[in-house]
C-alpha positions in Angstrom: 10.6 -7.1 10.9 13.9 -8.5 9.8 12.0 -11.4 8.2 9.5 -9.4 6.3 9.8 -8.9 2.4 11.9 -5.7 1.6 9.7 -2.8 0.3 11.6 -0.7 -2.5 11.6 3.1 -1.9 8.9 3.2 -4.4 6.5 0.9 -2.7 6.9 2.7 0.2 5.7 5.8 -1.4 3.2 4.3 -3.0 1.3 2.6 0.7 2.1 5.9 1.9 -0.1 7.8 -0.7 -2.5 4.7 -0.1 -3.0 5.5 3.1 -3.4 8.9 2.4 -6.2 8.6 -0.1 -8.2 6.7 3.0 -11.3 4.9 1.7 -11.4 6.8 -1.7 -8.2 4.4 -2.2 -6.3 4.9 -5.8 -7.5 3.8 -9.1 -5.9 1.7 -11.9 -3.7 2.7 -14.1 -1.8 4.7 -12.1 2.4 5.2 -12.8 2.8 3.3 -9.5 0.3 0.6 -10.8 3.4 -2.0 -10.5 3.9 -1.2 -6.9 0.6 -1.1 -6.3 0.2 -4.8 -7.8 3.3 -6.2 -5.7 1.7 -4.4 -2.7 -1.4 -6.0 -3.0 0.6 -9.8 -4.1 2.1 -9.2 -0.4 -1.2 -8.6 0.8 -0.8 -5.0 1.8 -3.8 -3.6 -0.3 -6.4 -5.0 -1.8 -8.5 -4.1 -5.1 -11.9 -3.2 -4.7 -14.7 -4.8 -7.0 -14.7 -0.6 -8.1 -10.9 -1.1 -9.3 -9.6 1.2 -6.9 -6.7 -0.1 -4.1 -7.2 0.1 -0.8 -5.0 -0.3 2.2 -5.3 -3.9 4.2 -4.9 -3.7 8.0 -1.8 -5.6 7.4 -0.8 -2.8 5.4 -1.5 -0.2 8.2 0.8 -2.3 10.6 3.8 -2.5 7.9 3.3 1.4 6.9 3.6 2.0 11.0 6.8 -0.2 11.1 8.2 1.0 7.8 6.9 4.9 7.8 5.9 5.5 11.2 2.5 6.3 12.9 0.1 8.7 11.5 -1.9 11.9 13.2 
């Protein structure tokens, strides 16, 4: 983990609500639209030909590590 990019508190957030909005994901032009963008640059979400993010797996395993396990 030591060697994996740092997430600001607001990107955190921001996979966090991601992963809460399952496969409805979050649109554009969101006020976290920024994070979003560097999120999916890292390869944690992706954009959907529907313009909505989504979560990648690699996102699930860093949300896990970073936020903890869900259910």
């Amino acid at each position: 983990m030591w060697e994996e990019p740092y997430l600001e508190t607001c990107c955190r957030s921001t996979l966090h609500r991601l992963l809460l909005c399952g496969d409805a994901g979050r649109p554009t032009g969101l006020r976290d639209q920024p994070c979003l963008e560097r999120l999916e640059r890292m390869g944690f979400v992706r954009l959907r030909e529907d313009g909505r993010f989504v979560i990648t797996d690699a996102g699930m395993t860093r949300h896990r590590l970073e936020i903890g396990p869900t259910g």
